[in-house]
C-alpha positions, 0 to 999 in steps of 0.5 A, spaced: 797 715 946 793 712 939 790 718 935 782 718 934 781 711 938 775 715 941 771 714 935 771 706 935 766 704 940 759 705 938 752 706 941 748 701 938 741 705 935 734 702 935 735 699 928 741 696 930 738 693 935 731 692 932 735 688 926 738 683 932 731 682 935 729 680 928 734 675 927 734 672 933 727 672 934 724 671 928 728 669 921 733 664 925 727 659 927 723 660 921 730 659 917 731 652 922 723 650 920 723 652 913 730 647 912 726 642 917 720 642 912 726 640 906 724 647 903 730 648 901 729 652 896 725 657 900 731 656 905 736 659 901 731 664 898 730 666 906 738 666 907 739 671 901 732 676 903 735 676 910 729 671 913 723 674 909 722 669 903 723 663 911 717 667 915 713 666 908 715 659 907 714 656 914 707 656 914 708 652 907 705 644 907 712 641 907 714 636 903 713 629 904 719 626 906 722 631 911 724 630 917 718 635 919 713 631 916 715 624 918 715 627 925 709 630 925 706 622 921 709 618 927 706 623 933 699 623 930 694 628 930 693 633 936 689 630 941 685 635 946 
């Protein structure tokens, strides 16, 4: 029998859980477009900040070059 084994298992608490939903839901796509617009600056800005400085960056113009600007170019303007 192990001697406080008990201890080891712990309920997930609503910060814990909160912190996932953002990392999944929010900082990851934003760090996933913010690299697409070849904002690498803010890319690794948003790595170190834990996704903010990627949620600010995301809604940034991106660089000319980018894969997201060259996909965007090719597809031409929204039609409605």
């Amino acid at each position: 029998m192990l001697s406080g084994a008990e201890g080891i298992l712990v309920e997930p608490s609503f910060g814990l859980v909160a912190w996932t939903l953002y990392a999944i839901f929010l900082a990851t796509p934003a760090l996933i477009v913010t690299a697409l617009k070849g904002r690498y600056f803010w890319f690794l800005a948003g790595i170190l900040t834990c996704g903010l400085a990627a949620l600010w960056s995301a809604f940034l113009e991106p660089k000319p070059q980018s894969l997201w600007a060259r996909r965007r170019a090719r597809s031409g303007p929204a039609s409605n």
